[in-house]
C-alpha positions in Angstrom: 0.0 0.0 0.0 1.9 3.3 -0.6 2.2 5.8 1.8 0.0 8.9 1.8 2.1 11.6 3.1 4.9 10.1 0.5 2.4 10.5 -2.1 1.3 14.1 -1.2 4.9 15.1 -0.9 5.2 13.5 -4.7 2.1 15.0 -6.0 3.3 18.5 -4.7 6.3 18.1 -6.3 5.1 17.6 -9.6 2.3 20.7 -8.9 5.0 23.0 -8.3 7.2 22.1 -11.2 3.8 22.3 -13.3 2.5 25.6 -12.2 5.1 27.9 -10.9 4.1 31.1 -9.3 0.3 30.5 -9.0 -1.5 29.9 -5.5 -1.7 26.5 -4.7 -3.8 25.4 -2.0 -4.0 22.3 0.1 -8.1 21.3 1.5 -8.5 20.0 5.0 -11.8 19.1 6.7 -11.9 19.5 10.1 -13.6 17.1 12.5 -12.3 13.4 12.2 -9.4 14.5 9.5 -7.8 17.6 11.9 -9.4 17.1 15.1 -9.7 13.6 16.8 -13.5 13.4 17.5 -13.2 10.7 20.4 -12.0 13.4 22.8 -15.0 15.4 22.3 -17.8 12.3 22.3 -15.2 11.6 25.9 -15.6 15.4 27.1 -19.3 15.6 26.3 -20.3 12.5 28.4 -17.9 13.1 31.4 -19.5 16.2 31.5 -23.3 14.9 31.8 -21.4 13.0 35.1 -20.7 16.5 36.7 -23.5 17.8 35.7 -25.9 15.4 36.9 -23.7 14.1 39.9 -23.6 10.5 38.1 -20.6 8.0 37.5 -21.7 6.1 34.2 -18.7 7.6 32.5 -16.0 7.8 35.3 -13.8 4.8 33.8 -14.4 5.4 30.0 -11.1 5.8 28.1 -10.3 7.5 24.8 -9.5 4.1 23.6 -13.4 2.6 24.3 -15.0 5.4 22.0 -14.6 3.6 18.7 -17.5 5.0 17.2 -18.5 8.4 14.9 -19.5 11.6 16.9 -23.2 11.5 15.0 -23.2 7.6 16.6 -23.3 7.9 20.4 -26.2 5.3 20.3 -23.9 2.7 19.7 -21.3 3.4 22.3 -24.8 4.1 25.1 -25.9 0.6 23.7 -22.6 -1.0 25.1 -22.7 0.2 28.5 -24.7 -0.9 31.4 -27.1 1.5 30.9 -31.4 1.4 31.0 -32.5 2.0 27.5 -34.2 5.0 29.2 -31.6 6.4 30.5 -29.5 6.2 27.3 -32.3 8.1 25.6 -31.8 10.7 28.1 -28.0 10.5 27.9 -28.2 10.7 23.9 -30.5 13.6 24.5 -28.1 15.9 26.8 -25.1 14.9 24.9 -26.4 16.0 20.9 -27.6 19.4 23.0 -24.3 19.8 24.8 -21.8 18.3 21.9 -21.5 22.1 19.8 -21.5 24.1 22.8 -18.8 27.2 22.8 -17.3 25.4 25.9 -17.0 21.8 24.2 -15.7 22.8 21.6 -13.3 25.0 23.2 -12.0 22.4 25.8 -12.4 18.8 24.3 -11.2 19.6 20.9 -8.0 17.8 20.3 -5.3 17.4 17.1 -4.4 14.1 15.6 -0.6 13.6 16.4 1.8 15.2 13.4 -1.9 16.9 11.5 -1.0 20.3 12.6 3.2 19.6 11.7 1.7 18.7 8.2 -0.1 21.8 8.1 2.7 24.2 9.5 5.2 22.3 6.5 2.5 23.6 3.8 2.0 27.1 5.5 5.5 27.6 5.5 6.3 27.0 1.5 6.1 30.4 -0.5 2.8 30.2 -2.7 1.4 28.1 -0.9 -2.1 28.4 1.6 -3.8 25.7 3.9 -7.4 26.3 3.4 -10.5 24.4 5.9 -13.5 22.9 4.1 -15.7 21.7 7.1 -19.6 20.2 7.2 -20.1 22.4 10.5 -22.8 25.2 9.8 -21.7 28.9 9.6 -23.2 29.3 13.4 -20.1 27.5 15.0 -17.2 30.0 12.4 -16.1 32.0 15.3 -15.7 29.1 17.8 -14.0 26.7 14.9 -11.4 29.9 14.3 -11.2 29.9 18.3 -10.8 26.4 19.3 -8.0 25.7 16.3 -6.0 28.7 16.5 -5.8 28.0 20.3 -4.5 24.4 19.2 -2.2 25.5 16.8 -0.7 28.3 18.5 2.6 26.2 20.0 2.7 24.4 16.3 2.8 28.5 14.6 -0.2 27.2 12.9 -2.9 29.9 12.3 -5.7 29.5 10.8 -7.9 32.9 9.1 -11.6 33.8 8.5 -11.1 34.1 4.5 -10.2 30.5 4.5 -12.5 28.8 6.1 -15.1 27.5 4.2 -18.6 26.0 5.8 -21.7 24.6 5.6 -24.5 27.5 4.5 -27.0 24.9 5.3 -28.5 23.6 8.6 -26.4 20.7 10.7 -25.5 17.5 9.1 -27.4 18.5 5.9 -26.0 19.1 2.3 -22.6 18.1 3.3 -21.4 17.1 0.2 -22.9 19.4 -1.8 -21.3 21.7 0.9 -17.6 20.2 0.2 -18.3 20.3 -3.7 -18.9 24.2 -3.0 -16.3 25.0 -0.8 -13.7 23.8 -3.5 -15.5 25.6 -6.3 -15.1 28.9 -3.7 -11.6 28.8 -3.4 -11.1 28.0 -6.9 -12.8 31.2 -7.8 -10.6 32.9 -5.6 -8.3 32.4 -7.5 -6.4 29.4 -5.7 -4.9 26.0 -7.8 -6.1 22.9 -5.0 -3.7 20.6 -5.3 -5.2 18.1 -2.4 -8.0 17.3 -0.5 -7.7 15.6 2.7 -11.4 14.4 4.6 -12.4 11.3 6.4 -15.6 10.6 4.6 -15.4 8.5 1.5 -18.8 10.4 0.1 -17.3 13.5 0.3 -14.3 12.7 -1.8 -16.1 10.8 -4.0 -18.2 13.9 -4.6 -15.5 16.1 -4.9 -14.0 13.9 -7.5 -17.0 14.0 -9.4 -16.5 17.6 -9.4 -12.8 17.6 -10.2 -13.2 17.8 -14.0 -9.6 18.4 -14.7 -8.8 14.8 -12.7 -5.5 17.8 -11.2 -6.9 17.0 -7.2 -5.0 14.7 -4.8 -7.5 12.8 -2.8 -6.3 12.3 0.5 -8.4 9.6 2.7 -7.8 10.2 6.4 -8.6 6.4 7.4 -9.8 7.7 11.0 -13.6 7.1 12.3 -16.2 7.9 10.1 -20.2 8.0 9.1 -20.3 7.3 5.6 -19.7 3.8 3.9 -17.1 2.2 2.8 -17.2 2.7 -0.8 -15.1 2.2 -4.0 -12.8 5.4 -3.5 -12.0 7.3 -6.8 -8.9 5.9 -8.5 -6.4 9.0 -7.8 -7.4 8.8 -3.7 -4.8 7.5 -1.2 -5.7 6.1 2.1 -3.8 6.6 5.6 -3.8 7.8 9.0 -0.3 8.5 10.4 0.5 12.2 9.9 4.5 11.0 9.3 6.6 14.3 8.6 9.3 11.9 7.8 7.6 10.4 4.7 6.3 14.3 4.0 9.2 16.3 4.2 12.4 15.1 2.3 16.2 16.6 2.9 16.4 18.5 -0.7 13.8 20.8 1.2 14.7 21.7 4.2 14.5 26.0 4.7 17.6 27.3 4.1 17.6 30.1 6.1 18.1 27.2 9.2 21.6 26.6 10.1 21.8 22.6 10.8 24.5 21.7 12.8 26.2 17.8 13.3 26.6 17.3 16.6 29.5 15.7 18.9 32.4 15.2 15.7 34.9 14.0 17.6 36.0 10.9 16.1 37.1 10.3 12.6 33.6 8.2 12.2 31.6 11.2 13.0 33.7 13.2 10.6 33.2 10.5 7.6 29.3 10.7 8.0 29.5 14.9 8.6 32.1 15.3 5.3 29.9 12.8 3.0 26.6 14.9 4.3 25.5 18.3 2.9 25.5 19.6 6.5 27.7 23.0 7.0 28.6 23.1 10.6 30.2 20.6 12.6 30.2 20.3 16.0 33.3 19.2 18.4 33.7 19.0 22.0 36.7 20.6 23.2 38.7 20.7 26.2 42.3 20.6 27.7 44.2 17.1 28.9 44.7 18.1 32.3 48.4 15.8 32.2 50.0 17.5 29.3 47.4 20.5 28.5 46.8 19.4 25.5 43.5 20.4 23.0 41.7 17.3 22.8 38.6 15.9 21.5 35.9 14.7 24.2 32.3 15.2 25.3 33.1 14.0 29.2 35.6 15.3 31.2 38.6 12.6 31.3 39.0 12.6 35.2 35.5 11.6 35.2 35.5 8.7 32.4 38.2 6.4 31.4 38.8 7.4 27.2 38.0 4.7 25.3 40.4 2.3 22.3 40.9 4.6 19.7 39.3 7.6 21.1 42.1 9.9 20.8 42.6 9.1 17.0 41.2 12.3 16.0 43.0 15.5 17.3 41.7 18.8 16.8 44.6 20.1 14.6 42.9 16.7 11.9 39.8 17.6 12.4 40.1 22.1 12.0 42.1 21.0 9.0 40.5 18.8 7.1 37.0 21.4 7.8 39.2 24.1 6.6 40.0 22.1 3.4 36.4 21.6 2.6 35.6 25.1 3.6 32.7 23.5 6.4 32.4 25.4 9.4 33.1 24.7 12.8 30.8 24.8 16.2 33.6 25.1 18.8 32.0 23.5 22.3 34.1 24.6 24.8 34.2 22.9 28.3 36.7 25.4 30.1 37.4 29.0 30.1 40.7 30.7 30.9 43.6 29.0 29.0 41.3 26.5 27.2 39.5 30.1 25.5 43.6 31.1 24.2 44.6 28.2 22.9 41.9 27.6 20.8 41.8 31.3 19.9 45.4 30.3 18.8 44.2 27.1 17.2 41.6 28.5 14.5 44.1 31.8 13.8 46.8 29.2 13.0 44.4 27.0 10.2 43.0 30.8 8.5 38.8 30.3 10.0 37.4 33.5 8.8 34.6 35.0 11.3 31.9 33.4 9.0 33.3 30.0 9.8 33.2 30.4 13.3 31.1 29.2 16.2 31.7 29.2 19.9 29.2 27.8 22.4 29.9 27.6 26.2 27.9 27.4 29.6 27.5 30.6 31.1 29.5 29.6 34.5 32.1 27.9 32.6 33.3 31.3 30.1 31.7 33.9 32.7 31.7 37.5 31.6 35.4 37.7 30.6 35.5 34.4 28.7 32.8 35.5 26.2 33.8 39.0 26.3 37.4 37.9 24.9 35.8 35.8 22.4 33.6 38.6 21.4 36.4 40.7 21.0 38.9 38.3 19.5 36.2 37.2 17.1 33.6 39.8 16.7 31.4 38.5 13.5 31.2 35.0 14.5 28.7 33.4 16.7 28.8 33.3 20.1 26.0 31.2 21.9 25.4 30.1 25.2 22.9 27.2 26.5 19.9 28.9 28.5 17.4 26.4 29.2 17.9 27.3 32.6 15.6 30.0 32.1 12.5 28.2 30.9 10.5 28.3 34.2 11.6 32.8 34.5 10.7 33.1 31.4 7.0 31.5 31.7 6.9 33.2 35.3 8.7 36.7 35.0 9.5 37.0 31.7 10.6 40.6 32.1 13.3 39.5 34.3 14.3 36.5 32.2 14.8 39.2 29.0 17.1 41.3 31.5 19.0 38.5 32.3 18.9 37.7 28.3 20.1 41.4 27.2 22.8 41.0 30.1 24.5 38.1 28.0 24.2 40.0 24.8 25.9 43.0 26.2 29.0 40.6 26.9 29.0 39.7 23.4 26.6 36.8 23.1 24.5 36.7 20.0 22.3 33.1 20.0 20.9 31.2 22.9 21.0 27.9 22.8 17.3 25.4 23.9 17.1 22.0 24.8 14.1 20.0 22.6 13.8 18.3 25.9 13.0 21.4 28.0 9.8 21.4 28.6 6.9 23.9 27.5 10.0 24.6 25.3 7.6 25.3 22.3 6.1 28.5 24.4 10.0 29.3 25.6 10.9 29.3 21.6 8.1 31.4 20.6 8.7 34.0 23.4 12.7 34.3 22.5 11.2 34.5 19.0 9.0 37.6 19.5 12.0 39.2 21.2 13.8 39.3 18.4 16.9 36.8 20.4 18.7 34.1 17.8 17.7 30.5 18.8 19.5 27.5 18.5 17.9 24.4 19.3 19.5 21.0 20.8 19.2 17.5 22.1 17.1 16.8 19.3 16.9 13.4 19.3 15.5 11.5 16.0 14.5 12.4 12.7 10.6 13.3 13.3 11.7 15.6 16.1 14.1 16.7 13.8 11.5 18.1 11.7 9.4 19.0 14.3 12.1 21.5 15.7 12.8 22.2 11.5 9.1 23.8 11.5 9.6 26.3 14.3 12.2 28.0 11.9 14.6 28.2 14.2 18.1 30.2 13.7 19.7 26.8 13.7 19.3 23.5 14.7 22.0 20.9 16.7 21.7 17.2 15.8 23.3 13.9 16.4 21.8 13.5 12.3 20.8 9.8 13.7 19.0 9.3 10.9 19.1 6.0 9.3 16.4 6.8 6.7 18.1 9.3 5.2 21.6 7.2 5.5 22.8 9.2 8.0 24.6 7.6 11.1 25.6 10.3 13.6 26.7 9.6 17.1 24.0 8.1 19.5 22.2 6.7 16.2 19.8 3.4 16.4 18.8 1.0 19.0 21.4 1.3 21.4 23.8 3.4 19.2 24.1 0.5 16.6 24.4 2.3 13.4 27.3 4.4 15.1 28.9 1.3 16.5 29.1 -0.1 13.0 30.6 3.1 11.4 32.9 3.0 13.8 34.1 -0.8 13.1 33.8 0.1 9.2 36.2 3.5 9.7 38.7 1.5 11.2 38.5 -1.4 8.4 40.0 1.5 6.4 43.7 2.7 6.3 43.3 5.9 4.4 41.1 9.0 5.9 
């Protein structure tokens, strides 16, 4: 069976090529293609127990509502419940189901639906328009409820392109999806895809799609309508997978993407054969013979490793400088460590534009990233701050003091663990003050994307991505992949 979002990325492909410089468009319906219906039909009837002081629904899960929003009946049927007192049930939940506060608090995303959407809203010419069965009574609580989802994800969604039912609830509908892509094609927009959960509304739509041009995209969820003979050119799936959506060739380029922890001569095989620019080393002083070497841990901490030490820093600046990549310097010290390796880059001719220096605050201090600044004044200076995240979702004013503090010593991006949490919210506030972000620990090729979509100054990766033949350090179960590029480097003499 072939994989929607491979397809879509396929079919986009060839729309672009085909029709350069007009407005494409990608059509999503809403409930059971965007928004996973099952929390709602879950919210709806937990709320007739605090209304009414009951208990039916204490122990129902999200994984026992297996039937369509429009088909509580069924679900009532299968629960200890007097036909009576379903009736009743049925009867509160269809009045309660559309009200401002339901669908303002039980409305939830299908996982990677709102990344798909943020990929298409981000490619120049291109829009993300909503083609929904809900009646023109619920616009302003549908524009609510999904820009209050999509407002970690920089997904917005606007009045102009939203497209609903004119007529009453549940009638029409696919006379109403017909309409709504006839609307936006008079506005002037190409639709390249149509993604819904309903068979009869695609099948409608491709009665309507004269020109055969339309993706149809099935989202194989929950729905009403019938299984039917889909139309020929429709592709079924339910897994919003950026990783089968978004390919390397088109990743922004505005994004700095870094390769993380090159300190062996395996790392630097993988980083030199990859298209990646910057290349990340671990740097610190042997405290025996205060020597530059290589290493993430400290050495009086860890014992090194057979064949760790194969790659010294004067192999790896020079064979970076030789392919004009740049290097991330990660410094572990300050004092003499900051001076040698000042002494180090000088000596193999890295230009300010090939230059990056990253440090912990407490290890440079003030005068550590103030002599860098000075030494090196036009290339990047970052330090790690996801310290901060709980002052800046608390006090923000005093984390951005604390923020233009380190930029007055010379400190020009801040550096954000993927892992930190409510890091999405920390991102977007950085963002709105106008700070360069880095962003780090990401740890496999979806998050990879995920962090890609945020458009952040630059990203840091272990580029443990096996589907895209990359084997970075940490890569696979239990750091396989790496292991085995390792065994293969040292197969081979020549480097």
């Amino acid at each position: 069976m072939k994989n929607w979002m491979r397809v879509l990325a396929s079919h986009y492909e060839t729309i672009l090529r085909r029709y350069p410089g007009e407005r494409l468009m990608i059509l999503f319906d809403i409930d059971g293609t965007i928004l996973d219906m099952r929390y709602m039909v879950l919210y709806v009837l937990q709320a007739y127990d605090r209304s009414h002081g009951s208990s039916f629904f204490r122990n129902l899960r999200i994984s026992d509502v297996t039937v369509h929003e429009n088909c509580v009946e069924r679900l009532l049927a299968q629960l200890p419940l007097q036909p009576e007192k379903q009736e009743e049930i049925l009867s509160w939940y269809l009045k309660h189901r559309w009200t401002s506060a339901a669908v303002l608090e039980s409305h939830r995303p299908f996982g990677g639906v709102l990344e798909v959407i943020r990929w298409f809203l981000i490619q120049p010419d291109t829009y993300v328009g909503l083609n929904t069965g809900r009646p023109e009574s619920l616009r302003a609580d549908t524009l609510r409820s999904l820009n209050e989802l999509g407002k970690d994800y920089r997904v917005c969604f606007t009045d102009e392109l939203l497209h609903m039912n004119r007529a009453g609830w549940e009638q029409g509908v696919e006379d109403a999806k017909v309409e709504g892509v006839r609307h936006f094609q008079r506005q002037g927009y190409r639709i390249f895809a149509v993604v819904d959960n309903e068979p009869y509304n695609l099948k409608a739509i491709s009665k309507a799609d004269t020109q055969k041009s339309i993706l149809l995209l099935h989202a194989n969820t929950i729905f009403e309508s019938k299984r039917i003979r889909m139309p020929r050119r429709t592709v079924r799936g339910k897994v919003y997978d950026l990783t089968e959506l978004i390919p390397e060739k088109a990743l922004p380029e505005r994004i700095q993407f870094v390769w993380h922890g090159v300190n062996d001569k395996a790392n630097l095989r993988q980083f030199l054969a990859s298209d990646i620019h910057w290349a990340e080393c671990d740097i610190r002083m042997d405290p025996v013979t205060n020597d530059l070497v290589l290493r993430h841990d400290s050495l009086e901490d860890t014992v090194p490793q057979e064949d760790e030490g194969s790659l010294t820093p004067d192999d790896l600046l020079s064979r970076l400088h030789k392919m004009d990549k740049g290097v991330k310097l990660d410094l572990k010290a300050g004092g003499m460590l900051v001076d040698k390796v000042l002494d180090m880059v000088s000596a193999y001719g890295f230009d300010d534009s090939h230059l990056w220096f990253n440090a912990k605050v407490e290890r440079l201090q003030e005068s550590g990233f103030r002599q860098l600044a000075f030494a090196r004044p036009s290339a990047v200076l970052q330090c790690p701050v996801s310290f901060l995240a709980p002052v800046i979702l608390s006090a923000p004013g005093k984390a951005k003091e604390i923020l233009t503090m380190f930029t007055d010593w010379g400190i020009n991006r801040f550096s954000i663990s993927w892992l930190t949490p409510d890091m999405r919210q920390f991102f977007d506030q950085m963002d709105q003050w106008g700070f360069e972000v880095n962003i780090y620990d990401v740890p496999d090729l979806e998050s990879f994307l995920q962090a890609t979509l945020l458009m952040p100054r630059s990203i840091t990766s272990d580029f443990n991505f096996p589907k895209w033949h990359y084997y970075g350090r940490g890569s696979g179960e239990n750091g396989n992949h790496y292991e085995f590029s390792m065994r293969l480097n040292r197969g081979i003499r020549t480097f």
